[in-house]
N, CA, C and O atoms as a printed pandas DataFrame, in Angstrom:
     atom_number atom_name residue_name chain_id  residue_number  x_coord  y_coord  z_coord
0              1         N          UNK        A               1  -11.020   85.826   23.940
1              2        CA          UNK        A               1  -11.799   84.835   23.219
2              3         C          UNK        A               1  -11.447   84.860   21.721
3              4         O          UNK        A               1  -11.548   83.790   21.120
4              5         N          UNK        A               2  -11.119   85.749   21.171
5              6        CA          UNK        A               2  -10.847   86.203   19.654
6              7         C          UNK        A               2   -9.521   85.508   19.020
7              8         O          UNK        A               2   -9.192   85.060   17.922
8              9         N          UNK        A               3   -8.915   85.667   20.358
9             10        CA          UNK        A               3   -7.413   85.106   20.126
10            11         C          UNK        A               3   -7.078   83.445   20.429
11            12         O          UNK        A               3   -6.097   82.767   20.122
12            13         N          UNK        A               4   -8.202   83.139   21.089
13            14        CA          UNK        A               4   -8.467   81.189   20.773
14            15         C          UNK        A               4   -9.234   80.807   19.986
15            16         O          UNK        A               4   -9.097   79.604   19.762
16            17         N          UNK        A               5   -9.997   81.275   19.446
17            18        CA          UNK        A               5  -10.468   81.211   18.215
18            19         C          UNK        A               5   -9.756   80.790   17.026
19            20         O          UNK        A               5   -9.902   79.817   16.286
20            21         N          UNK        A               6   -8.559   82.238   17.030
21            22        CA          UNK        A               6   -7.681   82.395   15.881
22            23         C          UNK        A               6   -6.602   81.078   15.867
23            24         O          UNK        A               6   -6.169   80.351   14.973
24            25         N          UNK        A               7   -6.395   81.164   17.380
25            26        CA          UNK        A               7   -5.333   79.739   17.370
26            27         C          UNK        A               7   -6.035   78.748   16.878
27            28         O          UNK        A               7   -5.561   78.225   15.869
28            29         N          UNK        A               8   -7.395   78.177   17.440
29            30        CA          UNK        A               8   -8.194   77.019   17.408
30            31         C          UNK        A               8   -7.760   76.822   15.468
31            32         O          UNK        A               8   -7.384   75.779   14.933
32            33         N          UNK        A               9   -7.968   78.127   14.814
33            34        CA          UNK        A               9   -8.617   77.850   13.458
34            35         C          UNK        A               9   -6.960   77.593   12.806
35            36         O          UNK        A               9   -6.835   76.760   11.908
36            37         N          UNK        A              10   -6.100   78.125   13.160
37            38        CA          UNK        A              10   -4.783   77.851   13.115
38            39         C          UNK        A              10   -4.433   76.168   13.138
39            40         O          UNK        A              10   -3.825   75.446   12.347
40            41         N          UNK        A              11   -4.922   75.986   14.061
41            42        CA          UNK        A              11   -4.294   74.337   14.037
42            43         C          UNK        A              11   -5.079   73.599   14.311
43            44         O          UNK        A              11   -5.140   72.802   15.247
44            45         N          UNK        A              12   -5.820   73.839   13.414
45            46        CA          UNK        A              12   -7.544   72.900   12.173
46            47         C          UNK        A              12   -6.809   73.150   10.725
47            48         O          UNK        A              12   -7.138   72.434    9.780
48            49         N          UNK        A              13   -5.774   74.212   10.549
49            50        CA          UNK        A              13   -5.792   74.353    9.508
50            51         C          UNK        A              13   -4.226   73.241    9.238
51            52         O          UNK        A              13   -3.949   72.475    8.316
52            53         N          UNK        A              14   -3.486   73.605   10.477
53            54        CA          UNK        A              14   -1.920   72.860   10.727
54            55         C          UNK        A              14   -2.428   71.527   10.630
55            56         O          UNK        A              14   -1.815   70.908    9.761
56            57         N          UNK        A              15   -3.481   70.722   11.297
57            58        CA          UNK        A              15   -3.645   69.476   11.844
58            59         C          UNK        A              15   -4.191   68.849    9.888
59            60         O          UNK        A              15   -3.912   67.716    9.496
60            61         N          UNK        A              16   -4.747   69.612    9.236
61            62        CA          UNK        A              16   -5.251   69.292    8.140
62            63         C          UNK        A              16   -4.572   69.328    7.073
63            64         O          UNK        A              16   -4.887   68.796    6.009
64            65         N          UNK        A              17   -3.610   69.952    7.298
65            66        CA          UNK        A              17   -2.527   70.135    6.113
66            67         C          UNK        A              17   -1.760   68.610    6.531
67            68         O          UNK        A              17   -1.942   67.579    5.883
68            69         N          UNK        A              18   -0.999   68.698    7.575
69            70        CA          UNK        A              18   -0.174   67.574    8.230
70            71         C          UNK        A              18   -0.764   65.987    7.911
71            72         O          UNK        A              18   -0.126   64.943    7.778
72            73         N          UNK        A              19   -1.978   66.196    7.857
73            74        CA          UNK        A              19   -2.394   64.676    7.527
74            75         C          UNK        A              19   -2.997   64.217    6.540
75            76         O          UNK        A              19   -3.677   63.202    6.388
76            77         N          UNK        A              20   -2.461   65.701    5.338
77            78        CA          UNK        A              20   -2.120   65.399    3.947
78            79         C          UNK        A              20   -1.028   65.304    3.059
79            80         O          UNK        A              20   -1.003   64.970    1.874
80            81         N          UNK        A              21   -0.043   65.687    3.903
81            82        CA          UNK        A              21    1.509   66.082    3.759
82            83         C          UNK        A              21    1.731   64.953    4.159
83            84         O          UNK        A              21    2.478   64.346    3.391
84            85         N          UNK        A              22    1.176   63.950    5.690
85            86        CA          UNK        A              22    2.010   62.992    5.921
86            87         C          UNK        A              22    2.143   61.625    4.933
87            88         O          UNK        A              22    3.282   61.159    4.881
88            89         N          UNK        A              23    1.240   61.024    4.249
89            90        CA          UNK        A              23    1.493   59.922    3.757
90            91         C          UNK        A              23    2.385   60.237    2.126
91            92         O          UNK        A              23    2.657   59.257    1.433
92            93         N          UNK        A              24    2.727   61.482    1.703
93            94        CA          UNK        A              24    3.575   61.512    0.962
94            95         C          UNK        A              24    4.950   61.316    1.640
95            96         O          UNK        A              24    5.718   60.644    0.951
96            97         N          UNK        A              25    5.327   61.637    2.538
97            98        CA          UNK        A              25    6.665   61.533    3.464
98            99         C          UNK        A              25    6.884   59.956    3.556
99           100         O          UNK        A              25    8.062   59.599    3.541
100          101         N          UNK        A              26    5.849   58.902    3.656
101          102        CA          UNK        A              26    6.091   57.804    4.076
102          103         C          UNK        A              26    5.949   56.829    2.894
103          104         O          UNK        A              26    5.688   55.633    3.026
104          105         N          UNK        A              27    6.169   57.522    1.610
105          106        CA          UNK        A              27    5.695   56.758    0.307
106          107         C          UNK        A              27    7.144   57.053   -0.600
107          108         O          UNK        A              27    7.113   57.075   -1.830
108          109         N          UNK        A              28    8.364   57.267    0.157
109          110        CA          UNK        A              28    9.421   56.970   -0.954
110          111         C          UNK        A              28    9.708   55.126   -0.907
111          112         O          UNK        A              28    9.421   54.149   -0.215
112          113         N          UNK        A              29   10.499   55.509   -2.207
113          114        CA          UNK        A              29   10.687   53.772   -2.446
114          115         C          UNK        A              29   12.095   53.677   -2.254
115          116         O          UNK        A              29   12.750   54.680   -2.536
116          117         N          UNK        A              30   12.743   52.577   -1.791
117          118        CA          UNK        A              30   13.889   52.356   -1.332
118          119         C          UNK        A              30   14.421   51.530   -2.477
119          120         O          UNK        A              30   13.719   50.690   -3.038
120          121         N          UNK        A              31   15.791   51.802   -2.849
121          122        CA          UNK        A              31   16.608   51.211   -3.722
122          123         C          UNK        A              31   16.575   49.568   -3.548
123          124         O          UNK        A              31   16.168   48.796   -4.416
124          125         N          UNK        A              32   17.136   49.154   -2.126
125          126        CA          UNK        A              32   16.768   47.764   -2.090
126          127         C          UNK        A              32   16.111   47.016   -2.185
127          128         O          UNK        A              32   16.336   45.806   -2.222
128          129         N          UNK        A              33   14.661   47.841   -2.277
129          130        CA          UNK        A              33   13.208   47.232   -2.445
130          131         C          UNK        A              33   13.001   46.862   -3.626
131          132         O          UNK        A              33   12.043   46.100   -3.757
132          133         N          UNK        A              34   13.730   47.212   -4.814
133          134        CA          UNK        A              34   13.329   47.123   -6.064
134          135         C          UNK        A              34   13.753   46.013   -6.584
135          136         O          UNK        A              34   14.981   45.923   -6.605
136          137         N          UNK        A              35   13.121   45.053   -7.053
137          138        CA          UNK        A              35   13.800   43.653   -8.018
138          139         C          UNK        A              35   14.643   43.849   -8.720
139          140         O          UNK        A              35   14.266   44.657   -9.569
140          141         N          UNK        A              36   16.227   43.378   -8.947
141          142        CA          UNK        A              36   17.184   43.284   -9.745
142          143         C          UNK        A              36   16.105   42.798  -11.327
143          144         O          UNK        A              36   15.371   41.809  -11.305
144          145         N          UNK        A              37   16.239   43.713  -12.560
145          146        CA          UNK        A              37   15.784   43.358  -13.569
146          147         C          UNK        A              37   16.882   42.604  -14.233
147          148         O          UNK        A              37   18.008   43.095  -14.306
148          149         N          UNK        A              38   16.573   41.318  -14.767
149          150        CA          UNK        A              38   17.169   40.513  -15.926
150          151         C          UNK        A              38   16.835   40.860  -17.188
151          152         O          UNK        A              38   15.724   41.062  -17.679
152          153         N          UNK        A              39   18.318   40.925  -17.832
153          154        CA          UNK        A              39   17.850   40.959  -19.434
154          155         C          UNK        A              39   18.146   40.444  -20.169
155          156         O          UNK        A              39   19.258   40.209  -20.641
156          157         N          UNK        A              40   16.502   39.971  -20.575
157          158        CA          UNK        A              40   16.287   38.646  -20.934
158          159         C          UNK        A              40   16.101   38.821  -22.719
159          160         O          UNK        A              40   15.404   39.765  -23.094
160          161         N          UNK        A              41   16.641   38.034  -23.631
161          162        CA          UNK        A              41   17.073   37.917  -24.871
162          163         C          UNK        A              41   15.913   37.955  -25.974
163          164         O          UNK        A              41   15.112   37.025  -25.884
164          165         N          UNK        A              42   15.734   38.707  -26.807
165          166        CA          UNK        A              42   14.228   38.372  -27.992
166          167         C          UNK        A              42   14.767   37.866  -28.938
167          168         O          UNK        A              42   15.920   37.908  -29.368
168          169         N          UNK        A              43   13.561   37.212  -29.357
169          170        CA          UNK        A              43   13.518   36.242  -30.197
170          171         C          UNK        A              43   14.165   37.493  -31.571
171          172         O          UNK        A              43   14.257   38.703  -31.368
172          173         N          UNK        A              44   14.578   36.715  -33.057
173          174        CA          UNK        A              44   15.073   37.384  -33.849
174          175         C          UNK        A              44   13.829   37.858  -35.026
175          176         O          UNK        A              44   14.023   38.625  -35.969
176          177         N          UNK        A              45   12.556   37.191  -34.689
177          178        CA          UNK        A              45   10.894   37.746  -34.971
178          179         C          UNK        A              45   10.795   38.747  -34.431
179          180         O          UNK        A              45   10.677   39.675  -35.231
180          181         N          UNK        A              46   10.779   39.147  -33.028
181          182        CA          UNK        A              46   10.576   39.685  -32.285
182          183         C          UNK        A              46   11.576   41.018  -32.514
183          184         O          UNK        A              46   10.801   41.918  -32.190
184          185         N          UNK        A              47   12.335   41.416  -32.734
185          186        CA          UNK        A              47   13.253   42.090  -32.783
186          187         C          UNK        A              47   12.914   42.466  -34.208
187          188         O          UNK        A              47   12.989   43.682  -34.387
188          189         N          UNK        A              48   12.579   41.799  -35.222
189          190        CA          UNK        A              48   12.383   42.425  -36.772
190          191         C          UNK        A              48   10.733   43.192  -36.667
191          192         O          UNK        A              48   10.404   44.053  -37.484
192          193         N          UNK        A              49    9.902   42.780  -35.671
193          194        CA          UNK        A              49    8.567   43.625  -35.151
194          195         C          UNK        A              49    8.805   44.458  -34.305
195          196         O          UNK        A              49    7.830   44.884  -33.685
196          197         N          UNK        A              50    9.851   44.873  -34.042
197          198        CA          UNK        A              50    9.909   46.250  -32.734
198          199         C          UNK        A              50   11.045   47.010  -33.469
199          200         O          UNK        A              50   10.969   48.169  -33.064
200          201         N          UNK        A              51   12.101   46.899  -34.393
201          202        CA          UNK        A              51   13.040   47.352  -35.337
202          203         C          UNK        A              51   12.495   48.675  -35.550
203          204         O          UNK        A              51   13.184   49.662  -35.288
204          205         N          UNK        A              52   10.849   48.825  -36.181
205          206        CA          UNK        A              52   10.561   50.163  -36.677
206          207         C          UNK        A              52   10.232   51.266  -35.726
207          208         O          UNK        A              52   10.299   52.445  -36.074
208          209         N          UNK        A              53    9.831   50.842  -34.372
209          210        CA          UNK        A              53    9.347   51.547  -33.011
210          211         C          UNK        A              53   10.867   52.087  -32.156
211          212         O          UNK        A              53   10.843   52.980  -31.309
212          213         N          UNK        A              54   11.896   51.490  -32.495
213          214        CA          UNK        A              54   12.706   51.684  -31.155
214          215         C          UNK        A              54   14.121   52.232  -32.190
215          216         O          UNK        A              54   14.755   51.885  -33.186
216          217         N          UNK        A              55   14.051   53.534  -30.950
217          218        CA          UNK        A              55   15.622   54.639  -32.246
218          219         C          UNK        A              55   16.916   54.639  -31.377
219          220         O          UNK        A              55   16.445   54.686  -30.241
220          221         N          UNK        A              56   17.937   54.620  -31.280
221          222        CA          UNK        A              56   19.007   54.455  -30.587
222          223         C          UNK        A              56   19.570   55.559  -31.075
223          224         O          UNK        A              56   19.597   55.914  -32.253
224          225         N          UNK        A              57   20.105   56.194  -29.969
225          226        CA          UNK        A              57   21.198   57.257  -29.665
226          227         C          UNK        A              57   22.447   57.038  -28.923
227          228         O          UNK        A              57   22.293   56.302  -27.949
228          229         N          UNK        A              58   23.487   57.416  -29.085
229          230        CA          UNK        A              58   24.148   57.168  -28.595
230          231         C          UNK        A              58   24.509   56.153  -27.253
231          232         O          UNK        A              58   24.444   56.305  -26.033
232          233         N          UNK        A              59   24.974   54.908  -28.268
233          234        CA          UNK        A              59   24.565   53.478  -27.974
234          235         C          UNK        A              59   23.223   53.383  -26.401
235          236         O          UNK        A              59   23.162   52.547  -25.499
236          237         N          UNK        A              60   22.555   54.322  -26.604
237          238        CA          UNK        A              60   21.794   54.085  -25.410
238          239         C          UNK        A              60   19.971   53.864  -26.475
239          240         O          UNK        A              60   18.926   53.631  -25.869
């Protein structure tokens, strides 16, 4: 009896882990899924208001 117990509590503990583990397994994102981003042109206002926020390094 001691030793179904131990199993029982064993896989309460397997069954509870597993069906917190599982929906991370089923939540990657797929490359093709992702919208091709366009890049799209700012205005030359727009670009003299973001000038002081944005630092470039090696052309990146």
């Amino acid at each position: 009896m001691k030793k179904f117990s131990k199993l029982a509590a064993q896989a309460a503990v397997a069954v509870s882990l597993f069906s917190v583990g599982a929906p991370t397994f089923t939540s990657a994102v797929q490359a093709s899924s992702i919208e091709n981003v366009t890049q799209d042109t700012l205005s030359l206002s727009t670009q003299t208001k973001l000038d002081p926020y944005v630092k470039v390094e090696h052309n990146q």
